[in-house]
Every structure is written in C-alpha cells, then in structure tokens.
ZAKE-341181 format. One line per 5 residues: number of its first residue (from 1); their letters; for each residue x, y, z of N, C-alpha, C. Coordinates in nm, 3 decimals, padded with zeros to 5 digits. Layout:
<rs>
NUM = a = X Y Z X Y Z X Y Z | ...
</rs>
This chain:
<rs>
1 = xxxxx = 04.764 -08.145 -03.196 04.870 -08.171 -03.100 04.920 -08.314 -03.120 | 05.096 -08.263 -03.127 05.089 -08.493 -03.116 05.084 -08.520 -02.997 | 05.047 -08.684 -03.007 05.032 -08.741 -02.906 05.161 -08.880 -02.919 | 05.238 -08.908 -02.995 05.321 -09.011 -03.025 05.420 -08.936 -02.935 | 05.501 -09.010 -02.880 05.650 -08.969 -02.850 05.797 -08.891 -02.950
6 = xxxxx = 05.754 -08.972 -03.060 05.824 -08.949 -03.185 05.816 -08.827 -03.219 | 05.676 -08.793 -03.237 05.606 -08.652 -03.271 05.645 -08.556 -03.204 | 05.649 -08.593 -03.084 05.673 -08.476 -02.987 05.830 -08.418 -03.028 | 05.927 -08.539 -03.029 06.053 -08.524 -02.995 06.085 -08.430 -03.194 | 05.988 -08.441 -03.253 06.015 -08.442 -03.400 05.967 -08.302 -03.394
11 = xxxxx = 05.872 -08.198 -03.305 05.837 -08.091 -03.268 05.975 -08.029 -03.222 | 05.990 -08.056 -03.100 06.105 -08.013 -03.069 06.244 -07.975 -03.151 | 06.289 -08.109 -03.264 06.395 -08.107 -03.320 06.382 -07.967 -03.415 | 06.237 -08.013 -03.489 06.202 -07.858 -03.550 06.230 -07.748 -03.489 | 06.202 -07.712 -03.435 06.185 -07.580 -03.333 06.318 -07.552 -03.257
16 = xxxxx = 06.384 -07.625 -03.267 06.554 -07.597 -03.250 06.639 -07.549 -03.375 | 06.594 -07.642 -03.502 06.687 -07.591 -03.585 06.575 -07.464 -03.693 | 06.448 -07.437 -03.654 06.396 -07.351 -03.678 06.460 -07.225 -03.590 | 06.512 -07.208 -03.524 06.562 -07.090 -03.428 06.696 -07.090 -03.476 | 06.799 -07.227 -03.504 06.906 -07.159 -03.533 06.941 -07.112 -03.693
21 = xxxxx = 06.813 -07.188 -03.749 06.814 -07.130 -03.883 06.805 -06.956 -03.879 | 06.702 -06.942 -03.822 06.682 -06.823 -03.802 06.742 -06.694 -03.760 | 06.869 -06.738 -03.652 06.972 -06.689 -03.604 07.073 -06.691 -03.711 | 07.111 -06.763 -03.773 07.204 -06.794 -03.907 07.167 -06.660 -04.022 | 07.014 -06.678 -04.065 06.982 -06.604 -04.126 06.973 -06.461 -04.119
26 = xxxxx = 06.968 -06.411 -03.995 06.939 -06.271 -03.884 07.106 -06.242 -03.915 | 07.213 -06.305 -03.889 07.359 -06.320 -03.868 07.388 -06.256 -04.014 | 07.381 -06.286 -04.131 07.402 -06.281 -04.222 07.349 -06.145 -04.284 | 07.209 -06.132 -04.280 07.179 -06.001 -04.327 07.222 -05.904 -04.226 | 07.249 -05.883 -04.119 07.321 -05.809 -04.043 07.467 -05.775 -04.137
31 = xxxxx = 07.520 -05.888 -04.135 07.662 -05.849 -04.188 07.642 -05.802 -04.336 | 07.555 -05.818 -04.393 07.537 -05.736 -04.559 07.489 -05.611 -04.525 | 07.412 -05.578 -04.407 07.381 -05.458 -04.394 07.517 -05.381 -04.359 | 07.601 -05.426 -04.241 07.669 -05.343 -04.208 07.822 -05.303 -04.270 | 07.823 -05.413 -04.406 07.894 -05.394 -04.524 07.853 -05.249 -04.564
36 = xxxxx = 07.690 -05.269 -04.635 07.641 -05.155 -04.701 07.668 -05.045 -04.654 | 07.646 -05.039 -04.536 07.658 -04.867 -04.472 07.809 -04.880 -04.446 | 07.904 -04.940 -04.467 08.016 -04.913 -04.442 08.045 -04.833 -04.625 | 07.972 -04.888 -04.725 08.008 -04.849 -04.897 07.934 -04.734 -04.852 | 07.796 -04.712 -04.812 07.761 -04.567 -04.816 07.849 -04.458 -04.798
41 = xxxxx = 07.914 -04.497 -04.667 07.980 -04.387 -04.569 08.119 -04.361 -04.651 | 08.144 -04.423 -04.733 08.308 -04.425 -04.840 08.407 -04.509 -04.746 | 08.370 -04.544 -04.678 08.460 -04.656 -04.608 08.502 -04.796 -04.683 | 08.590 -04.756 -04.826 08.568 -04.867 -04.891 08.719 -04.938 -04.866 | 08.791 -04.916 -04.806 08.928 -05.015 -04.739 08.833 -05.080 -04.597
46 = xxxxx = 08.783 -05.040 -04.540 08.675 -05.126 -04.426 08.607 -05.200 -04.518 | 08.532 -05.133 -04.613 08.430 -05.220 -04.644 08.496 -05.341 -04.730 | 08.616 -05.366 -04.780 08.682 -05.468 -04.863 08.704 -05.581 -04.785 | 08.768 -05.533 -04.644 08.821 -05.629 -04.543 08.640 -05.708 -04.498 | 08.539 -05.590 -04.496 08.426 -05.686 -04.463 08.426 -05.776 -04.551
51 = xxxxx = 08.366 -05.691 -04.688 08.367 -05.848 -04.806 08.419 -05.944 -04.769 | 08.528 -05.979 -04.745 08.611 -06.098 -04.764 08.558 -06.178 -04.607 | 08.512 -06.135 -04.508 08.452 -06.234 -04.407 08.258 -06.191 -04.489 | 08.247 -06.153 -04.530 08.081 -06.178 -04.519 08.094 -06.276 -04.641 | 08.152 -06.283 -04.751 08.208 -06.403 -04.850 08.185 -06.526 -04.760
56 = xxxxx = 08.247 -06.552 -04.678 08.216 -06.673 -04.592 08.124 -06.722 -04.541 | 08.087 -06.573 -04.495 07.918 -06.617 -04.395 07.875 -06.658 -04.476 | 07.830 -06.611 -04.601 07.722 -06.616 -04.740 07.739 -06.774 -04.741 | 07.844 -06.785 -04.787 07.877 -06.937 -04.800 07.863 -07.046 -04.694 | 07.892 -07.010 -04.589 07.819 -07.101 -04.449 07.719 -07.114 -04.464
61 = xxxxx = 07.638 -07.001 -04.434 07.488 -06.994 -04.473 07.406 -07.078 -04.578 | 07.522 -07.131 -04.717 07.444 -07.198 -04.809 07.494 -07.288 -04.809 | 07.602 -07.323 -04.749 07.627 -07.520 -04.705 07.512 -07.560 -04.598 | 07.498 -07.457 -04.488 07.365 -07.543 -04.384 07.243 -07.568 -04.449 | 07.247 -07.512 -04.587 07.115 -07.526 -04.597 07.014 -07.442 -04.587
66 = xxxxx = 07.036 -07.295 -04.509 06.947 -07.189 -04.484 06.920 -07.119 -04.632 | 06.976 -07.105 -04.702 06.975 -07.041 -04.833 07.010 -07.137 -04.925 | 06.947 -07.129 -05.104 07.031 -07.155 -05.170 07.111 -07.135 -05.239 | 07.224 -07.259 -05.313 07.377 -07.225 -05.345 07.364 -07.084 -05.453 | 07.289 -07.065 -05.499 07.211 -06.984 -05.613 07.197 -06.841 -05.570
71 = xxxxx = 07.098 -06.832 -05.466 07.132 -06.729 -05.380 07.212 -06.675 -05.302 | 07.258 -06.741 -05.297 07.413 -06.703 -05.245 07.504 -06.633 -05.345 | 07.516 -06.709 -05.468 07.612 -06.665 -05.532 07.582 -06.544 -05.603 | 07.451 -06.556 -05.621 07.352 -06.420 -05.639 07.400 -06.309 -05.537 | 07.420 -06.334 -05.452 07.410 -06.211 -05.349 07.584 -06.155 -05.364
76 = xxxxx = 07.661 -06.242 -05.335 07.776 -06.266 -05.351 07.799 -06.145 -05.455 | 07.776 -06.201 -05.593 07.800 -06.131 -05.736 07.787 -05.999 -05.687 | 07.650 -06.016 -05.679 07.595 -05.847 -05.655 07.669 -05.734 -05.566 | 07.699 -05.804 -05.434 07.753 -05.705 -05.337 07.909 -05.671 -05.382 | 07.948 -05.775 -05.442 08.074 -05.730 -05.505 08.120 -05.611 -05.627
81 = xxxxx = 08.002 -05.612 -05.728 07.942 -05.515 -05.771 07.972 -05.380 -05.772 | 07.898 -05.382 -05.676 07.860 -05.242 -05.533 08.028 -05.213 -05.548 | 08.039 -05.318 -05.478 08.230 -05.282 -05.410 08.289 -05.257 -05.493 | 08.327 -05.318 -05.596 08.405 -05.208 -05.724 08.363 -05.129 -05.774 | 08.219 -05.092 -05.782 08.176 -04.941 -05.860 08.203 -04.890 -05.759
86 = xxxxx = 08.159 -04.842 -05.637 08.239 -04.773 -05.509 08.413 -04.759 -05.519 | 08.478 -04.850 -05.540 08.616 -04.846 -05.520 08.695 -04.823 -05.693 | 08.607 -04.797 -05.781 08.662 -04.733 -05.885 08.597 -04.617 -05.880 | 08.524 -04.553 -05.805 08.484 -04.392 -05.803 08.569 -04.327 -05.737 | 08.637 -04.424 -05.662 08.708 -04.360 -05.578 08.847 -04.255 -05.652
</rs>
C-alpha cells in the first residue's frame, strides 16, 4: 500500500486512465465486430459507410496510445481485405 501522497495520487491517475483505456479499447472492438456481422449478413453498402468511421476509431485508438501504430495499420489492412473480397463477390 502507498503511504506517500504522491503515490496515492499516482494510484489514482493510473486507475483513471486504466478505465478509459479500457473503454477506448472495449469501443473499438465493438465497432470491428459490428462491421463484421454487418460483411457476414451481405450488408456491404452499410458495411463500407462503417469502414470509413471505424478507419478513425482504429486511428484514435493508436494516437492515445492504447494500441500500436502497427497494429492498427495491421487491423486496418486486414478488415479492408474482408471488404473488397465481400464487395467483389458481390
């Protein structure tokens, strides 16, 4: 347990941006999920308009710092992927 003031307040700061990291991160795979089941379902004019806002999140997500730029662009690549083999089957 600390006992410094510093410590304490340095607990706290953690444990704030540990939660909104966490919320950031929760935020994000939500929206890749609900991309995906939008490509499952053939909803691929929905699912295009998602791309282009989950593109952002991805990228928010790896300016705060929750992810890296790497993974991101990783994920990025990939889900895009998806979206044109889906939208050239079409």
């Amino acid at each position: 347990m600390a006992h410094s003031l510093s410590a304490k307040k340095r607990i706290r700061q953690n444990a704030k941006r540990r939660a909104r990291n966490r919320w950031r991160l929760r935020t994000m795979r939500d929206a890749i999920r609900d991309f995906l089941n939008k490509l499952t379902h053939g909803q691929v004019a929905e699912a295009k308009t998602s791309f282009q806002s989950l593109q952002k999140l991805i990228d928010r997500t790896a300016a705060k710092g929750v992810i890296h730029k790497n993974q991101a662009a990783r994920r990025k690549s990939r889900l895009n992927k998806r979206l044109k083999e889906r939208a050239g089957a079409k």
